[in-house]
BAFI-3210 file (N, C-alpha, C; in Angstrom, 3 decimals, decimal comma, padded with zeros to 6 digits):
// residues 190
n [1|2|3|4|5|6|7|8|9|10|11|12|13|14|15|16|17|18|19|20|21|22|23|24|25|26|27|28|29|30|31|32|33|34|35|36|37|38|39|40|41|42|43|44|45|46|47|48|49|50|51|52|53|54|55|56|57|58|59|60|61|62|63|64|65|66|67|68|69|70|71|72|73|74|75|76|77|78|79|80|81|82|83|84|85|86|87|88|89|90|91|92|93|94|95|96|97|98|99|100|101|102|103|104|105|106|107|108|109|110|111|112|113|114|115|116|117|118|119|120|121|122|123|124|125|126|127|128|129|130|131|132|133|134|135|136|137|138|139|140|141|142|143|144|145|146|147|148|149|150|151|152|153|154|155|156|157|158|159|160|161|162|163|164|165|166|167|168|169|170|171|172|173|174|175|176|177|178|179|180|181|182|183|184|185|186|187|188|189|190]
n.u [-030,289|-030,385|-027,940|-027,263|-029,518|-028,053|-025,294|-025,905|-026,847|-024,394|-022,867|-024,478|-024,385|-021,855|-021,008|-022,594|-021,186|-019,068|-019,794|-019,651|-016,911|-015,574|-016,358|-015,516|-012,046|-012,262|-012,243|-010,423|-008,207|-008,257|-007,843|-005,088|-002,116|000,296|-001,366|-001,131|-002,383|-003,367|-002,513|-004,611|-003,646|-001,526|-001,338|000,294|002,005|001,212|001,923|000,038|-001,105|-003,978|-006,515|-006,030|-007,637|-009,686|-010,869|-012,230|-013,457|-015,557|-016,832|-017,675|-019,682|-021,580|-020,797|-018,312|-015,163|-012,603|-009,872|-007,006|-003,487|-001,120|001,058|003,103|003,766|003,763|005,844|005,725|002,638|001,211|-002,131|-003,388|-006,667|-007,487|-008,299|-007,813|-008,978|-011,243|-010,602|-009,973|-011,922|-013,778|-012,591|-011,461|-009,769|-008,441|-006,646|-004,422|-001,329|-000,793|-003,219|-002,152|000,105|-000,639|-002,780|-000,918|001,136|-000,969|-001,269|001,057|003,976|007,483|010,206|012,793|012,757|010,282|007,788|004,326|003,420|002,504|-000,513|-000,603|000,055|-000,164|001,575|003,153|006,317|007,187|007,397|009,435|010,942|012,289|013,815|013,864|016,526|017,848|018,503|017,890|015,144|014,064|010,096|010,365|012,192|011,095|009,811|006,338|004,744|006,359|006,092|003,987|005,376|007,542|006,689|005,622|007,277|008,713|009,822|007,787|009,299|009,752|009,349|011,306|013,253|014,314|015,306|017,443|018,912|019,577|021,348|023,363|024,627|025,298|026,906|028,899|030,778|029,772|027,253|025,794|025,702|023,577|022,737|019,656|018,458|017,980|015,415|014,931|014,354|013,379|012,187|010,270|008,269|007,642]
n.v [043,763|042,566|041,822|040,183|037,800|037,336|036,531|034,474|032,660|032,547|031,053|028,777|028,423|027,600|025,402|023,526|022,573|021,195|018,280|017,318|018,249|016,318|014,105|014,078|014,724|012,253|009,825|010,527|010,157|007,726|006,198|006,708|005,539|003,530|001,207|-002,103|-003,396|-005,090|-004,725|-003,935|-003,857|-005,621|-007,182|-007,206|-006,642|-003,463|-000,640|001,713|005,065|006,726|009,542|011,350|013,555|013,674|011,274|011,458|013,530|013,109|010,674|012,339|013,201|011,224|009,079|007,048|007,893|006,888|008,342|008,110|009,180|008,187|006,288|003,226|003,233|005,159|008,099|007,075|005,313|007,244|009,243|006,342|004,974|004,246|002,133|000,217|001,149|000,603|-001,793|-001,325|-000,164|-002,031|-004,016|-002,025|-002,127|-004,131|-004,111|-002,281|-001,861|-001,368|-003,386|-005,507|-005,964|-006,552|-008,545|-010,414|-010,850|-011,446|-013,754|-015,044|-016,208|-015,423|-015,592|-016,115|-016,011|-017,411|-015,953|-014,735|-012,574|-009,535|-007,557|-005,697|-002,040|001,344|002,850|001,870|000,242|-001,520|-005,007|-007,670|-009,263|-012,543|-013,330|-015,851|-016,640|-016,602|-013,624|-010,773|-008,020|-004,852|-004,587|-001,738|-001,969|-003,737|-003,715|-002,483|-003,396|-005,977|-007,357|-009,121|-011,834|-011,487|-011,986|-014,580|-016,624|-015,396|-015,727|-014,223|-011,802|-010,662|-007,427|-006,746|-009,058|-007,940|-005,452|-006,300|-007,865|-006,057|-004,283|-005,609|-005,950|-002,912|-002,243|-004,804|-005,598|-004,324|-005,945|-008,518|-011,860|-013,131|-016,555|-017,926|-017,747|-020,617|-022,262|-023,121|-025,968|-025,298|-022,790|-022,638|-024,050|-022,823]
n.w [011,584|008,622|008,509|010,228|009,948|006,752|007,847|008,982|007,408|005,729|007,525|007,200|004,701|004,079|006,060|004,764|002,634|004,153|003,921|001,869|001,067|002,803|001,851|-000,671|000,313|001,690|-000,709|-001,888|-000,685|-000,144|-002,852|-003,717|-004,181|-006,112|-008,499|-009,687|-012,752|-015,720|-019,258|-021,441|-024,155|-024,663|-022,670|-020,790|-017,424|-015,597|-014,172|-013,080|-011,831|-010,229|-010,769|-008,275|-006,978|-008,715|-008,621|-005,888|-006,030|-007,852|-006,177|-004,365|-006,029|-006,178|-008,094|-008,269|-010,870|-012,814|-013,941|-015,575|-014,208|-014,537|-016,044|-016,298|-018,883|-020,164|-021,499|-023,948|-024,944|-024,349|-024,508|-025,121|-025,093|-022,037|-021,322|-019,417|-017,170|-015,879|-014,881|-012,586|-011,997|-011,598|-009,315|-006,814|-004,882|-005,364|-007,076|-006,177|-004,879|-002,248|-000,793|-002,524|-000,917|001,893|001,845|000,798|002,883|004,955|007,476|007,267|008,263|009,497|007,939|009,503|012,089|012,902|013,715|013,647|010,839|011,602|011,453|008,061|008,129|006,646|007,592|009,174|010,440|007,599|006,795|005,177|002,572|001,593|-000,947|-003,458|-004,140|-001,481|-000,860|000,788|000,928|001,150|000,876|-001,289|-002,728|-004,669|-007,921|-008,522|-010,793|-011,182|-008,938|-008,088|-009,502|-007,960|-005,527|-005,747|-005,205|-003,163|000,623|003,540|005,615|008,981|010,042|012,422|012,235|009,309|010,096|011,827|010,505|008,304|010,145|010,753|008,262|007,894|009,756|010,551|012,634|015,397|015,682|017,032|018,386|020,748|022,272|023,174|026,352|028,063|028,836|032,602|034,635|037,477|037,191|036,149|037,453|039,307]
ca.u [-030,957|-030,666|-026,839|-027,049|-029,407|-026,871|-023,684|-026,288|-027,047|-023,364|-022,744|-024,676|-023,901|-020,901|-021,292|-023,746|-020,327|-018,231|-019,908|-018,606|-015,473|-014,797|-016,180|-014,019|-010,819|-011,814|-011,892|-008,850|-007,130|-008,095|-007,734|-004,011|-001,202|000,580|-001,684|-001,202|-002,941|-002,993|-002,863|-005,104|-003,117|-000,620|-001,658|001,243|001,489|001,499|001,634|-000,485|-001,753|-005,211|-006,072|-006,939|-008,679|-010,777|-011,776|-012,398|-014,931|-016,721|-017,006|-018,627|-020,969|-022,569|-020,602|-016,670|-014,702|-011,477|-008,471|-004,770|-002,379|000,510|001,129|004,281|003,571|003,941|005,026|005,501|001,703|000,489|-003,159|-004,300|-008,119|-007,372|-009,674|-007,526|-009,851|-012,131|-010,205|-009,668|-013,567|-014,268|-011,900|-010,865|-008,414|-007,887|-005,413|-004,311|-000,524|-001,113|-003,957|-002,051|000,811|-001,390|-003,176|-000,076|001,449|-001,746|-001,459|002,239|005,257|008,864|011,206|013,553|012,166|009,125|006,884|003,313|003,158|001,012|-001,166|000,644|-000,692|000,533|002,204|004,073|007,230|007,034|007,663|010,478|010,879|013,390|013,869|014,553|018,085|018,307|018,459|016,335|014,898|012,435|009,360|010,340|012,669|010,346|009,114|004,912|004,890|007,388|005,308|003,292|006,390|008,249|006,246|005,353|008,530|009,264|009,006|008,035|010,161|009,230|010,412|012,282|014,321|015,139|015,827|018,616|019,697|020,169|022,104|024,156|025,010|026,137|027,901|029,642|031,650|028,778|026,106|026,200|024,367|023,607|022,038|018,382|018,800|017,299|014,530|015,223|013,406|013,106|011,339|008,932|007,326|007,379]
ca.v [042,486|042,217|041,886|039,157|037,174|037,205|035,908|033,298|032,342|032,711|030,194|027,799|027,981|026,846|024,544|022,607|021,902|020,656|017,218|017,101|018,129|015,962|012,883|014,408|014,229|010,687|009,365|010,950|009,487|005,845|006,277|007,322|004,501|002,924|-000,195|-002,749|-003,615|-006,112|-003,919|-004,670|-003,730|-005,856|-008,477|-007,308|-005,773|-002,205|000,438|002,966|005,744|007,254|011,114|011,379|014,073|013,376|010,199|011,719|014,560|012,089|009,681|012,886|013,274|010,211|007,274|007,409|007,651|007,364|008,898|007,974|010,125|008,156|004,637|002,751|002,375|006,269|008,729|006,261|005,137|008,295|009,422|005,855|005,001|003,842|001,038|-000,703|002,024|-000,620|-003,426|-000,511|000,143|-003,700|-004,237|-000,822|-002,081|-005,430|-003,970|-001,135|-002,295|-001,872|-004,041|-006,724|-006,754|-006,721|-009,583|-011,463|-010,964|-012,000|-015,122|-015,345|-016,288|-014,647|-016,904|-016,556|-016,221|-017,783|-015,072|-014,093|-011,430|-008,544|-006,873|-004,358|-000,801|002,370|003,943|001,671|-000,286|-002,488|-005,834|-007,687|-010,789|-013,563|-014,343|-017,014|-016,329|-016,267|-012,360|-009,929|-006,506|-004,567|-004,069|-000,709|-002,114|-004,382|-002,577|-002,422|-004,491|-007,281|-007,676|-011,102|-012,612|-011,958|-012,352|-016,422|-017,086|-014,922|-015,631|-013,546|-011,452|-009,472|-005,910|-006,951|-009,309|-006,920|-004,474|-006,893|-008,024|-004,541|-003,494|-006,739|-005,684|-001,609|-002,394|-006,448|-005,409|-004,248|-007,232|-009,712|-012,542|-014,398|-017,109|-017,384|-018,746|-021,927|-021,836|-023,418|-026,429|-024,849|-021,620|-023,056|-024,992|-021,549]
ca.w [011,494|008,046|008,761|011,025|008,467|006,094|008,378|009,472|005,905|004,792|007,598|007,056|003,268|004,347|006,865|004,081|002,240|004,740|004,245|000,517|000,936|003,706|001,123|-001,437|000,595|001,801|-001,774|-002,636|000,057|-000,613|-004,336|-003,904|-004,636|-007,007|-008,822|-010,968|-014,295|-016,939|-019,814|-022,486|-025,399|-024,631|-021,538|-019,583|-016,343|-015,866|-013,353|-012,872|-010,987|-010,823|-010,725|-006,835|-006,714|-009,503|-008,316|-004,632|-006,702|-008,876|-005,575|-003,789|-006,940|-005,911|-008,542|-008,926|-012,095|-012,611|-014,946|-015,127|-014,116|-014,769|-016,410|-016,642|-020,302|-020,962|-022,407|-025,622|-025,194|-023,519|-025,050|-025,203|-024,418|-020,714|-021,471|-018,360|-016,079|-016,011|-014,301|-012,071|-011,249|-010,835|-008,101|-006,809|-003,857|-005,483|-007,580|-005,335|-004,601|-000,611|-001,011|-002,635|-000,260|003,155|001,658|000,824|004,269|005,863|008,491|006,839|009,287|009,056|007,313|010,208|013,330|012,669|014,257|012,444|010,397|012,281|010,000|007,350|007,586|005,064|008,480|010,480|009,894|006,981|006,770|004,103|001,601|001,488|-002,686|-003,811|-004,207|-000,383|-000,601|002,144|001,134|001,324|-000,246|-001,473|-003,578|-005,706|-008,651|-008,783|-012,155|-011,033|-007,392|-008,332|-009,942|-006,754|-004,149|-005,908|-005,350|-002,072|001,889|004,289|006,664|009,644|010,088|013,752|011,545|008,449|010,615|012,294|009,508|007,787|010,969|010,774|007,059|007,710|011,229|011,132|014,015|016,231|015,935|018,677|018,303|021,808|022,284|023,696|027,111|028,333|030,780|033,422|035,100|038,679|037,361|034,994|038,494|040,055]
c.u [-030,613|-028,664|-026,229|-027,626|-028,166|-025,514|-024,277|-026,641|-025,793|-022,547|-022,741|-024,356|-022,458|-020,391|-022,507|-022,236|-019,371|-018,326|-018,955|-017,956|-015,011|-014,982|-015,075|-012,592|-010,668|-011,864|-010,998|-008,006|-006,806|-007,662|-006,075|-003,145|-001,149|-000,864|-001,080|-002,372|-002,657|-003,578|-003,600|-004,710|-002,577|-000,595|-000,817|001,183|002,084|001,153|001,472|-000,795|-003,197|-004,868|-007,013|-007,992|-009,759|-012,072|-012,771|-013,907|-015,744|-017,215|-018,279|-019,890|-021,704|-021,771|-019,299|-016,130|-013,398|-010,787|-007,210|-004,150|-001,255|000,333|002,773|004,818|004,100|005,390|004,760|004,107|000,414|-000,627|-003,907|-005,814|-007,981|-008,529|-008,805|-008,186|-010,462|-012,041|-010,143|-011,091|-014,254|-013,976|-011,221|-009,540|-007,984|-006,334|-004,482|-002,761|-000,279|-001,797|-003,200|-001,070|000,432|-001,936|-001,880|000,355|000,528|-001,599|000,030|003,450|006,506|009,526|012,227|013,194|010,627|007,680|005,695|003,757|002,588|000,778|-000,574|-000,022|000,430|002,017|002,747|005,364|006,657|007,920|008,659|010,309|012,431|013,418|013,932|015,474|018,902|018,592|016,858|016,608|013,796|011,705|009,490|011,216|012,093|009,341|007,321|004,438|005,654|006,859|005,094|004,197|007,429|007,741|005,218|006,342|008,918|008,420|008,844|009,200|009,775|009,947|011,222|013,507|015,051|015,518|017,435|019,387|020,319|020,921|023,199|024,832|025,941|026,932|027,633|030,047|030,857|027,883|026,893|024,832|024,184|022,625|020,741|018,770|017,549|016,524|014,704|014,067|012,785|012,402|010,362|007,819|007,034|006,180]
c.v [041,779|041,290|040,272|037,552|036,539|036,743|034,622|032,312|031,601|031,388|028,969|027,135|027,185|025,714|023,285|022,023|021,116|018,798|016,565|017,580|017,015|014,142|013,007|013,794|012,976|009,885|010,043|010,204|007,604|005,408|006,320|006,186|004,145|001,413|-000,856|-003,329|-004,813|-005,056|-004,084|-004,366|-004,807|-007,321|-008,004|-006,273|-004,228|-001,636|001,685|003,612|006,351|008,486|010,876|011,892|014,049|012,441|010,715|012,557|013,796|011,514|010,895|013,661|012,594|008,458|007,521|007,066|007,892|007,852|008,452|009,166|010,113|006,589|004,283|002,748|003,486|007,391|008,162|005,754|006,192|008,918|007,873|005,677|004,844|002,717|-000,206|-000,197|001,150|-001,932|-002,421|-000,285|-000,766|-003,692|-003,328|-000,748|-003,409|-005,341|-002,812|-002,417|-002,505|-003,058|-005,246|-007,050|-006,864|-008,138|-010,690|-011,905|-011,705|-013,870|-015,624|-015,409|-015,990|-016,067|-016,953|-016,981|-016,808|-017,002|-014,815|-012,726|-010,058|-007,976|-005,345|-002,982|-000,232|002,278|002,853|000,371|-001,424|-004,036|-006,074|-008,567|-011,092|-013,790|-015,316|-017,835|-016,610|-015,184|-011,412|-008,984|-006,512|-004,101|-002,630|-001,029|-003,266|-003,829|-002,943|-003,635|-005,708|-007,781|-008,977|-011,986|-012,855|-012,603|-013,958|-016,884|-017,238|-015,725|-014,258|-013,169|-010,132|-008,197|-005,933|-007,302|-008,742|-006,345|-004,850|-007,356|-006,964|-003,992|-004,027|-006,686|-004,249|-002,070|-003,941|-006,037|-005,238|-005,160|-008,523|-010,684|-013,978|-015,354|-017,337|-018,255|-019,789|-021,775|-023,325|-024,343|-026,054|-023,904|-021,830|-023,671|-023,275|-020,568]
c.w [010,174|007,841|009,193|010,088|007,570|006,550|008,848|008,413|005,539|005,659|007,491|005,755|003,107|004,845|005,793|003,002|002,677|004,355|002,543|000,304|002,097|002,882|000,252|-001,332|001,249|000,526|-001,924|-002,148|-000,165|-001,951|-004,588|-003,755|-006,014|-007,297|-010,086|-011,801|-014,764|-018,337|-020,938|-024,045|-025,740|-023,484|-020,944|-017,935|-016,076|-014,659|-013,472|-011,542|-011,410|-010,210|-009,285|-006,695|-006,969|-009,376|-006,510|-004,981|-006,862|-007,545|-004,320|-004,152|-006,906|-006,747|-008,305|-010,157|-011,944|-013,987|-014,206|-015,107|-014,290|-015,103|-016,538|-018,097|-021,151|-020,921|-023,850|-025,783|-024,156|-024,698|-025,414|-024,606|-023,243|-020,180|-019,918|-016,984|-015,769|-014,634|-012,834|-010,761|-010,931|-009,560|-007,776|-005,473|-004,468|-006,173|-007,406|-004,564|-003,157|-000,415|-001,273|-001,792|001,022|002,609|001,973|002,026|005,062|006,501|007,917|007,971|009,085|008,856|008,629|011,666|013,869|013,253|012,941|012,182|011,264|010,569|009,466|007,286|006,660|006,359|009,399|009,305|008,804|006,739|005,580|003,272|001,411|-000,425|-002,760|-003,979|-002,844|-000,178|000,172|001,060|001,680|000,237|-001,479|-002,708|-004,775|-006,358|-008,938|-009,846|-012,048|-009,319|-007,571|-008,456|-008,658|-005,875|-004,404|-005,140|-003,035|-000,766|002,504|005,326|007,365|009,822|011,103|013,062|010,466|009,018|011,418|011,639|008,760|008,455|010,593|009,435|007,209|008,787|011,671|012,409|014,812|016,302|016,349|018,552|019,346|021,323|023,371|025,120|027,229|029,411|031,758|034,490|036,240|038,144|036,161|036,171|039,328|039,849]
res [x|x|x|x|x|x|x|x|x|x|x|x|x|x|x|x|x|x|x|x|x|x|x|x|x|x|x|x|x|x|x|x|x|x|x|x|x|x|x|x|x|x|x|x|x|x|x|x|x|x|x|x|x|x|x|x|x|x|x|x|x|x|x|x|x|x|x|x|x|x|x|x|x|x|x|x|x|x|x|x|x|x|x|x|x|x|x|x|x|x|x|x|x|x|x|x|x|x|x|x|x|x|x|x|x|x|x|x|x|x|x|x|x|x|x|x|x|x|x|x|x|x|x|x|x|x|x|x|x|x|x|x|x|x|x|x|x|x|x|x|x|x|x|x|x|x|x|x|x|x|x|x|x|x|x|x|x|x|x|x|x|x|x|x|x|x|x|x|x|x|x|x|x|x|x|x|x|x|x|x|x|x|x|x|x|x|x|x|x|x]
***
């Protein structure tokens, strides 16, 4: 009996943590990206990271706190105060680099094909930008800290069209580019 007790105990002791670890690893998870900063040493913009886990703990202690784990700034200003935590705990997705490029995208139309945007998750194809220059990439190649400055400038471009365009760049010889046909007055009455 006293056996059984005790595995029914040892369950539930367990089963009484599941709920904070499972807050835990949902603050960790949201907490996790690159952001940008304005650094207050200096006014300029900076990229950081916060410490996931840390913030995921603290957030299943009841407040969240964060720590850097990585700044653009370091290791030459590594041990400063992190007095930019702050701008951090105001607006905690505002400056969360997903965050700012879902926004931007939002209700935005592809520079070529004029199609909306759909909305940008982490996990599915990502969308591109036109420069200024008249040059496509992709987001991947615009560094965290130089984001705002581009994306004033930049249009949108949907991932159908980068993706045709990027083909149309490794393999000239293979891209074919018909034209859309014409609909046709008889099957528009149909």
């Amino acid at each position: 009996m006293f056996q059984t007790l005790s595995l029914i105990f040892a369950v539930l002791l367990v089963l009484s943590f599941v709920p904070f670890v499972w807050i835990t690893v949902r603050g960790a998870i949201r907490e996790r990206g690159p952001r940008v900063i304005t650094c207050p040493e200096n006014g300029c913009a900076s990229e950081v990271e916060v410490k996931t886990w840390h913030s995921g703990f603290t957030t299943a202690l009841g407040e969240t706190h964060h720590r850097l784990a990585n700044c653009s700034r370091w290791p030459e200003k590594a041990g400063c105060d992190q007095a930019c935590v702050t701008q951090i705990e105001e607006s905690p997705n505002g400056c969360l680099v997903r965050s700012l490029v879902a926004e931007w995208y939002q209700g935005r139309n592809c520079a070529f094909c004029a199609s909306e945007i759909p909305e940008v998750h982490m996990n599915d194809r990502k969308p591109a930008l036109r420069t200024s220059e008249g040059r496509t990439l992709p987001l991947s190649d615009v560094e965290p800290v130089h984001l705002a400055e581009v994306l004033a400038t930049a249009q949108a471009v949907c991932a159908n069209c980068f993706d045709a365009m990027s083909f149309r760049e490794q393999f000239p010889g293979l891209a074919v580019d018909r034209p859309k046909p014409e609909a046709h007055p008889a099957s528009m009455h149909s």
